[in-house]
matplotlib code that plots the C-alpha trace (Angstrom):
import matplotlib.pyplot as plt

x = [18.0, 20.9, 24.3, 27.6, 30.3, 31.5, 28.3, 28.3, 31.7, 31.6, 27.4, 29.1, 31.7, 30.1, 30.4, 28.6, 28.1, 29.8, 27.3, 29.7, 30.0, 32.2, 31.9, 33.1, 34.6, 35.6, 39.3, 39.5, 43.4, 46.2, 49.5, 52.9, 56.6, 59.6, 59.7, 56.4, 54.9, 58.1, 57.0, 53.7, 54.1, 56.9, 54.8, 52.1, 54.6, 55.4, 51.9, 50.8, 48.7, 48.2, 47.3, 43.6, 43.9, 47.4, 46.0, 44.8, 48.3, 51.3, 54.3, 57.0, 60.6, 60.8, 60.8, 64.6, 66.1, 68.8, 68.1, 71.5, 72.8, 73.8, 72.1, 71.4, 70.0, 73.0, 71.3, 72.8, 70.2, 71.0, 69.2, 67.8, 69.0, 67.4, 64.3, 64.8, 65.7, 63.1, 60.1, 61.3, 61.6, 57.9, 56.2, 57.4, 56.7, 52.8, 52.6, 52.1, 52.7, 56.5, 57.9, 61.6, 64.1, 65.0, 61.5, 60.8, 57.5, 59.1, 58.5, 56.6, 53.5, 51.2, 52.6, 52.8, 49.4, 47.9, 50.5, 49.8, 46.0, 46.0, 43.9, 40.7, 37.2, 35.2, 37.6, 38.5, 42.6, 45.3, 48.3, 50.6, 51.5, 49.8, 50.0, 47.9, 44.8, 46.5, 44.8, 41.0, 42.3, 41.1, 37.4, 39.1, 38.6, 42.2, 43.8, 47.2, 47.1, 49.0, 51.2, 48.2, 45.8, 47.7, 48.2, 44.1, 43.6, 45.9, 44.5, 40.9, 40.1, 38.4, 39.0, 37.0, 36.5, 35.5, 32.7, 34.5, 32.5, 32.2, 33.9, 33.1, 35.8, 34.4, 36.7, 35.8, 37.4, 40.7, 44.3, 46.6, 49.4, 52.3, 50.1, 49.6, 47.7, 50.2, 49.8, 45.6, 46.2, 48.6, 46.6, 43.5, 46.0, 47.0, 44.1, 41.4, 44.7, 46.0, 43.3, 40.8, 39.4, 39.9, 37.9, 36.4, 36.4, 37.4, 35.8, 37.3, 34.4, 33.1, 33.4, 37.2, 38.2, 37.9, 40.6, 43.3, 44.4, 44.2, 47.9, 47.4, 44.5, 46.6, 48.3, 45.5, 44.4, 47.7, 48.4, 44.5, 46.6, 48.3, 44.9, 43.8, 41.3, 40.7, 41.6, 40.2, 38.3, 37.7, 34.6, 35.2, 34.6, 36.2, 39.2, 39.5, 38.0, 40.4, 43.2, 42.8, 42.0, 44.6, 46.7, 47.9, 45.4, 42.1, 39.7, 39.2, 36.4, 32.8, 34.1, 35.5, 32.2, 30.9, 33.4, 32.6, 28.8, 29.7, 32.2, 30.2, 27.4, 30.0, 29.1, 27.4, 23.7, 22.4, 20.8, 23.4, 25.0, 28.3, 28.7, 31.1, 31.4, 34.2, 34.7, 37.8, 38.3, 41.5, 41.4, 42.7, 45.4, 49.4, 52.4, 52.4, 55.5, 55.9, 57.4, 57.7, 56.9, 53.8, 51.5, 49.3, 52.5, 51.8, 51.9, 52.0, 55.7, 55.2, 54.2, 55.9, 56.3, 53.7, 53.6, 53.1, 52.5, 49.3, 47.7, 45.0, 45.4, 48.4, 48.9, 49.0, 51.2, 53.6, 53.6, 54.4, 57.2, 58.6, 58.5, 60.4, 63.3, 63.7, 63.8, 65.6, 63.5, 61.8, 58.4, 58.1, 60.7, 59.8, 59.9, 60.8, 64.5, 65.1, 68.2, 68.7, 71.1, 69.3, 66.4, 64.7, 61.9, 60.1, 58.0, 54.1, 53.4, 55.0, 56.8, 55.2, 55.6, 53.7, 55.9, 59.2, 57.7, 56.6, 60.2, 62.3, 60.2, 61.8, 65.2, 65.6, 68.8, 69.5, 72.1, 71.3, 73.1, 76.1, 76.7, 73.4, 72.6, 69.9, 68.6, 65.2, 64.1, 61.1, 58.2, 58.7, 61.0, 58.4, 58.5, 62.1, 62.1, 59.7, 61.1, 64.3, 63.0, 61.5, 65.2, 63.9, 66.7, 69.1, 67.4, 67.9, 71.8, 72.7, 71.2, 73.5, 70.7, 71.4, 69.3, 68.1, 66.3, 62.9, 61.9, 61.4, 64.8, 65.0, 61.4, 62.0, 64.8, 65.3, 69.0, 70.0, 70.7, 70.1, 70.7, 73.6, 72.2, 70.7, 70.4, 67.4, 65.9, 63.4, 61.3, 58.4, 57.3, 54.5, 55.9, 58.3, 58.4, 61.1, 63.9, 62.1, 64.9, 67.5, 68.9, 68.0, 67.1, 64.4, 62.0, 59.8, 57.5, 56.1, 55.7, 58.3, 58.3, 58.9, 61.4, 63.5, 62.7, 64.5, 67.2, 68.1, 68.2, 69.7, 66.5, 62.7, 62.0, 58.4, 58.1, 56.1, 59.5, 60.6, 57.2, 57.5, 61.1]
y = [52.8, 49.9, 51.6, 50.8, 51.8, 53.6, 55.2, 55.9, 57.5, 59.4, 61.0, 62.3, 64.2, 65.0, 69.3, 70.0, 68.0, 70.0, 69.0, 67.5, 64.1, 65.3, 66.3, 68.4, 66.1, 66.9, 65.7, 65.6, 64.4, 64.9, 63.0, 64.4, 63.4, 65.2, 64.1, 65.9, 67.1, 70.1, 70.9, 71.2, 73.2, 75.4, 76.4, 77.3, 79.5, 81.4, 82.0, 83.2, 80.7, 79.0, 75.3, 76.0, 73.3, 72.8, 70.3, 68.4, 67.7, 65.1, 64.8, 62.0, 61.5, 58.5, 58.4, 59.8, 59.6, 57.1, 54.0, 53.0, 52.8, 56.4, 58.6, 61.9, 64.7, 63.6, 60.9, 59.1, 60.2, 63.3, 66.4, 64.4, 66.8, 69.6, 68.0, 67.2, 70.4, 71.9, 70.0, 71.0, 74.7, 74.5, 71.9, 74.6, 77.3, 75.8, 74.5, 71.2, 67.9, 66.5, 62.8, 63.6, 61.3, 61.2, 61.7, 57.9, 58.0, 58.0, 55.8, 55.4, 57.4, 54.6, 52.5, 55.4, 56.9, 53.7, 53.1, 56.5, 56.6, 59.4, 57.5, 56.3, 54.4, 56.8, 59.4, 60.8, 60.6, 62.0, 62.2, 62.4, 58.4, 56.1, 53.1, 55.7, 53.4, 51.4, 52.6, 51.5, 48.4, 50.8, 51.7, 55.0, 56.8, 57.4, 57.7, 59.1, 62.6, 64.8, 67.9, 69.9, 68.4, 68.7, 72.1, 72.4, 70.1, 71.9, 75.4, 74.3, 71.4, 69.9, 68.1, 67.5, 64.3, 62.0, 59.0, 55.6, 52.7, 50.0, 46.5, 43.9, 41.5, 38.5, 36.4, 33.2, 30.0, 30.3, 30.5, 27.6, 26.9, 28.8, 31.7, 34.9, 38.2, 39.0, 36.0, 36.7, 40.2, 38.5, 35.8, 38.2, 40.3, 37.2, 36.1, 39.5, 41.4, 44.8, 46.6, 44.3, 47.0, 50.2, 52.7, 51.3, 51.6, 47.8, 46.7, 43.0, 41.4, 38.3, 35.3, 35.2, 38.2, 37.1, 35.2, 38.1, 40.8, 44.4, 44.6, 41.5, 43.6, 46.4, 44.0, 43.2, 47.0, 48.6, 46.8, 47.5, 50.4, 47.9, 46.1, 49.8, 50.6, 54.3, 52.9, 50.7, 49.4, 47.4, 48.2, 48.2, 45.3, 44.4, 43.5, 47.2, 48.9, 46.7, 48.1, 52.2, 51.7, 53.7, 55.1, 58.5, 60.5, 58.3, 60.0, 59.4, 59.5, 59.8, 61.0, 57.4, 55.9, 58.6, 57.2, 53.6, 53.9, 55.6, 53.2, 50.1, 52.2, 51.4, 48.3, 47.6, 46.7, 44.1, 44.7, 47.5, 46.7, 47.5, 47.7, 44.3, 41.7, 39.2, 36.0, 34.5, 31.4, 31.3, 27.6, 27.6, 29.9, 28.7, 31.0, 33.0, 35.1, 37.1, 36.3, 38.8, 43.0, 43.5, 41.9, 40.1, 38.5, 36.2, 32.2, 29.6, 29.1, 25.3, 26.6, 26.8, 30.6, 30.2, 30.4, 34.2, 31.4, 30.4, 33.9, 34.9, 38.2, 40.2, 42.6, 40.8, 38.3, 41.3, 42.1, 38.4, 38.2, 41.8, 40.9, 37.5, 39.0, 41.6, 39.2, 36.8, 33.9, 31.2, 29.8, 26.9, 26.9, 25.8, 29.3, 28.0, 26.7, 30.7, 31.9, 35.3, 37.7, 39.6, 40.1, 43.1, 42.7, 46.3, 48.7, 50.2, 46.7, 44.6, 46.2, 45.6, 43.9, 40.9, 41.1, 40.6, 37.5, 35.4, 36.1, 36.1, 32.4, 31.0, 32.6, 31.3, 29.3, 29.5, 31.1, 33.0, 31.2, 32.6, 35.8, 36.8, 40.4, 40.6, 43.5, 44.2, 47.6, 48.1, 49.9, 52.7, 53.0, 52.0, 48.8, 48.6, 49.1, 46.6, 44.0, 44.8, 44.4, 40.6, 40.0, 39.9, 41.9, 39.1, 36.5, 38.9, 39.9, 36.3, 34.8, 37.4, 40.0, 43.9, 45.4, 48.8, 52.3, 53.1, 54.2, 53.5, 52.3, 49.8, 49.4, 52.1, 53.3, 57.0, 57.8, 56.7, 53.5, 50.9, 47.2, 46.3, 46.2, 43.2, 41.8, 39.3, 40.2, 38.8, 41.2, 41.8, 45.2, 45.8, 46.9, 44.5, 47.2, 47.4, 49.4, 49.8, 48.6, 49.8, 50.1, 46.5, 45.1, 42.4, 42.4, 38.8, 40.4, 37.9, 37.5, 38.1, 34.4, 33.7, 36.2, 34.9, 31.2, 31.8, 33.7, 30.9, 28.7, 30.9, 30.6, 31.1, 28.8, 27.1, 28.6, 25.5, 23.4, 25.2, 24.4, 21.2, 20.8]
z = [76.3, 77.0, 76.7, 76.3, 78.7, 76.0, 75.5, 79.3, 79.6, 76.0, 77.3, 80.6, 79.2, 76.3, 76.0, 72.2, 69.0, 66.7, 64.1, 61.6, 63.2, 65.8, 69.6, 71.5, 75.0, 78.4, 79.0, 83.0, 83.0, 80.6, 81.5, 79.2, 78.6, 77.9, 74.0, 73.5, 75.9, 76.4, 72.8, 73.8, 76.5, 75.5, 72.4, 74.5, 76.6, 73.4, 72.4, 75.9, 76.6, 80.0, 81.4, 82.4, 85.2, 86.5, 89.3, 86.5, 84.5, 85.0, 83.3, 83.4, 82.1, 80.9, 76.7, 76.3, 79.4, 79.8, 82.0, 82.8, 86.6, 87.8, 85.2, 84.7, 82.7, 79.8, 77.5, 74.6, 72.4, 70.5, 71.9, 74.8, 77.6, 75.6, 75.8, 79.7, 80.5, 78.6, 80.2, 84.1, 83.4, 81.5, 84.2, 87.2, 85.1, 84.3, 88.1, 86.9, 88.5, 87.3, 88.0, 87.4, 86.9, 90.4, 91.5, 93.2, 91.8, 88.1, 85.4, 82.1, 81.7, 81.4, 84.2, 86.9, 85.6, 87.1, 90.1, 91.4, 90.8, 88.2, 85.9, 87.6, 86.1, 83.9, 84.0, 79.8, 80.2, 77.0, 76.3, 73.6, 72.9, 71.5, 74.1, 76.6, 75.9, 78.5, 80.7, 80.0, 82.1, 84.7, 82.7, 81.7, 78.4, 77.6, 73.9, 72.6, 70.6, 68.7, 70.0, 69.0, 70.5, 73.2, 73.4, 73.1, 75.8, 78.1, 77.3, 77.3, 78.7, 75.7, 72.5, 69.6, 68.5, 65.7, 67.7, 67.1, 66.6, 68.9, 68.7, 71.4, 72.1, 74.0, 76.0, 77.0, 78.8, 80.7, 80.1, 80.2, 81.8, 80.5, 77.9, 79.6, 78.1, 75.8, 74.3, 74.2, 72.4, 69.9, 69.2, 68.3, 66.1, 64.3, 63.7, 62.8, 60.8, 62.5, 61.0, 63.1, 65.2, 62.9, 63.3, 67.0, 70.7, 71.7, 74.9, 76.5, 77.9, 79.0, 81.6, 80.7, 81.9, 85.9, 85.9, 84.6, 87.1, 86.3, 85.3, 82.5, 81.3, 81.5, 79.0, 76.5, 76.4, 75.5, 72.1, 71.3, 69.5, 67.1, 66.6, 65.3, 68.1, 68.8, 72.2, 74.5, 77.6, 80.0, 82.9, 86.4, 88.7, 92.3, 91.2, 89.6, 93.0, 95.2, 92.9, 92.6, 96.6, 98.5, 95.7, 96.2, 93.5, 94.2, 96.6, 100.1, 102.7, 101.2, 97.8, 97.3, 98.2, 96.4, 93.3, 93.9, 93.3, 90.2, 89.2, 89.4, 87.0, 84.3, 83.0, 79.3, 79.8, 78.5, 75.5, 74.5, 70.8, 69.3, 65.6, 65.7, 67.9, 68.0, 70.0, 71.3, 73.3, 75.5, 76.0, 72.2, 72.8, 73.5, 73.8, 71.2, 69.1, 66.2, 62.8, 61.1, 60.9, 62.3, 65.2, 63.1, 62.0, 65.4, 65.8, 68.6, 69.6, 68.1, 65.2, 61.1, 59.7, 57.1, 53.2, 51.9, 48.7, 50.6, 50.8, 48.1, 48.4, 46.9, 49.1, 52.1, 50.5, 49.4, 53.2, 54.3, 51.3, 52.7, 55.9, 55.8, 54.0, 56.5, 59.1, 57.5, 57.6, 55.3, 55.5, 57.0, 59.7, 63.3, 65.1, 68.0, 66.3, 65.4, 67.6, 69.2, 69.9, 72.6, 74.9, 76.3, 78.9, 79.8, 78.0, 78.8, 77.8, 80.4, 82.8, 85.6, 89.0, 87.9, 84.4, 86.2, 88.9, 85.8, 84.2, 87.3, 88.1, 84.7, 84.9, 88.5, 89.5, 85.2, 83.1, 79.9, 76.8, 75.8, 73.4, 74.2, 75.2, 77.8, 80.1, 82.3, 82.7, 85.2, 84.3, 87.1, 89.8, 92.5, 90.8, 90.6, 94.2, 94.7, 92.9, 94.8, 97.9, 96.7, 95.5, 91.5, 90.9, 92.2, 90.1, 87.1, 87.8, 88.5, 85.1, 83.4, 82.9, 83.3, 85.4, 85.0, 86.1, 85.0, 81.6, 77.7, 76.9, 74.1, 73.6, 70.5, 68.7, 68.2, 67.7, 71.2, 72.3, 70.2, 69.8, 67.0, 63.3, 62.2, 65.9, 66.7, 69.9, 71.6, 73.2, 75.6, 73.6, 71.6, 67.9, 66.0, 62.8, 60.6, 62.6, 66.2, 68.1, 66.2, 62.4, 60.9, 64.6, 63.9, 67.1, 68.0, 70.3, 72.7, 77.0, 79.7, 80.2, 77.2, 76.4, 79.4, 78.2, 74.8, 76.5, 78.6, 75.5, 72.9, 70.6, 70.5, 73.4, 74.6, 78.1, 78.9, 79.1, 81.9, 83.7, 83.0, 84.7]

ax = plt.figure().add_subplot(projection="3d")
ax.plot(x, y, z, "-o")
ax.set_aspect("equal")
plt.show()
């Protein structure tokens, strides 16, 4: 029969149907961080229980740690150091694999679990964040969990799971000039609600995904979460092989031809069937930013704010109506004429090297308008010290950007650092709900490039002006 790679991925690692529609699955790789994963792990400690497979576990400082110039184990958010401290006495006490702050392989779980080859094609990845479904960019199985099930995964091996459904995403056409695959993802949230894929394994597939590297489908895959996919995926071609090749966790020697026959088995067959299929073509797609609360809250950046007045349905229309007085807004202005206080490029979501060339190309020989706050925080410090070594950071420093260490950092607010109440930022993060950024903060989500367009011109700004000179 035609499967899925889904299908493929959930059959190997499939240990027992439980026999009340869920299974019992292998997890070969679970990936922590000090918020939750020192919970997890410290509560095993008091139980007696023991990581089955130290070899087998990572864990990364990067949620509460600071990510100013200089920092340490103190954090500005309360209880941070607690939970720093906490998570290096359990990780040497478990034997497990740690990326500490000063560790030059640190950085957010999602970014290094890629970077240093820890999540690989077919392999069934956890952790306890939601964004870890980042990572089917690579064809891996790889969903966020709770403390608990985090716990079960470390002492066993195993999780029991509820089968998702299936939702194919086709892509067709290619991008234009100036939109990028945050733009894509927003653009399918807008337009299919957040609840689009609920319920459903999303697979990206289709002639339009040549064109988009591995770290732009990194991208697509991570907000999958806020389209309410179980998590997501993407199968492995050459550009994914050429990618994992030569990181420090992939195999070597015959076990990586060994791994690359297997690899290129995870493909959907044709005939295989999902439960939902969608189509999206890319040609019709612009730069894309968020109005209000929520991703599906997404236009074009020449687009009005539309009319809650205009929705049918009361509910959604209560959300719109909600939404705009939070962000103090009125239907029918021109997004693009909303000013900004600040803007924040990082996160799981775009981070990465490729991230800060497409900003660091439009902030180039420009100044950021005044009174606004900007700052860049790399995805990990290998690509901090990359882009230092291209000079991005120069680019950054002289358009009046701060430029920082690896990590979380603004991307979520949790009693640390915060941007001032009420502030606008423009942001290259993945949730724009009421409060992530900060007390009252209202969050446009949208690409690097555009991010550092509109701080350049003080307000949500078309990228594609700066292209065009």
């Amino acid at each position: 029969m035609p499967k899925t790679i889904f299908e493929k991925i959930w059959d190997d690692h499939l240990v027992a149907d439980l026999g009340d529609g869920s299974c019992l699955l292998h997890i070969d790789r679970v990936f922590l961080h000090e918020r939750t994963g020192s919970i997890a792990l410290s509560s095993m400690a008091e139980q007696g229980r023991r990581v089955k497979n130290p070899q087998q576990v990572f864990a990364t400082m990067d949620h509460i740690v600071d990510t100013f110039p200089g920092r340490g184990d103190n954090t500005t958010m309360p209880g941070g150091k607690e939970f720093i401290t906490l998570l290096r006495g359990e990780a040497r006490r478990a034997g497990i694999t740690l990326f500490d702050i000063n560790d030059p392989r640190q950085g957010i779980s999602h970014v290094i679990s890629a970077e240093q080859g820890i999540a690989l094609p077919g392999l069934t990845l956890v952790c306890p964040d939601s964004h870890t479904c980042t990572l089917g960019a690579l064809g891996a199985l790889a969903w966020g969990i709770g403390s608990s099930d985090c716990e079960h995964a470390l002492v066993t091996e195993t999780l029991r799971v509820v089968k998702p459904g299936q939702l194919g995403v086709r892509l067709e056409g290619r991008l234009a000039p100036g939109v990028t695959a945050k733009d894509v993802i927003l653009q399918l949230t807008g337009k299919y609600t957040a609840a689009g894929a609920s319920g459903c394994v999303l697979e990206f597939h289709g002639p339009g995904l040549g064109q988009l590297s591995v770290e732009a489908r990194m991208t697509l895959c991570n907000m999958a979460v806020e389209f309410s996919a179980f998590s997501a995926l993407i199968a492995p071609d050459e550009t994914t092989l050429d990618y994992v090749a030569g990181r420090p966790y992939t195999p070597t020697g015959s076990a990586w031809d060994a791994a690359q026959d297997y690899w290129r088995t995870l493909h959907t067959d044709a005939g295989a069937v999902y439960d939902k299929e969608l189509n999206l073509d890319l040609t019709q797609i612009e730069p894309s930013v968020t109005w209000g609360t929520s991703p599906q809250h997404t236009i074009g950046v020449c687009e009005q704010i539309p009319d809650p007045g205009a929705e049918a349905d009361a509910i959604t229309r209560n959300g719109m109506e909600r939404a705009l007085e939070y962000m103090d807004l009125k239907a029918g202005r021109a997004i693009a004429s909303v000013p900004v206080d600040a803007a924040f490029i990082g996160s799981c979501t775009n981070s990465r090297l490729s991230d800060l060339r497409a900003a660091a190309k439009v902030l180039k020989g420009n100044k950021i308008a005044a009174g606004v706050k900007a700052l860049c925080v790399p995805g990990s410090t290998q690509v901090k010290r990359a882009a230092e070594q291209e000079g991005l950071h120069e680019i950054f420093l002289e358009a009046g950007f701060e430029w920082r260490e690896a990590g979380c950092s603004l991307c979520f607010y949790a009693g640390g650092e915060g941007f001032p109440v009420g502030a606008r930022v423009i942001t290259s993060t993945n949730r724009n709900f009421e409060g992530r950024q900060g007390p009252g903060v209202r969050s446009h989500l949208a690409s690097p490039a555009t991010v550092a367009a509109s701080a350049l011109k003080g307000y949500i700004a078309d990228v594609r002006d700066f292209a065009a000179g």
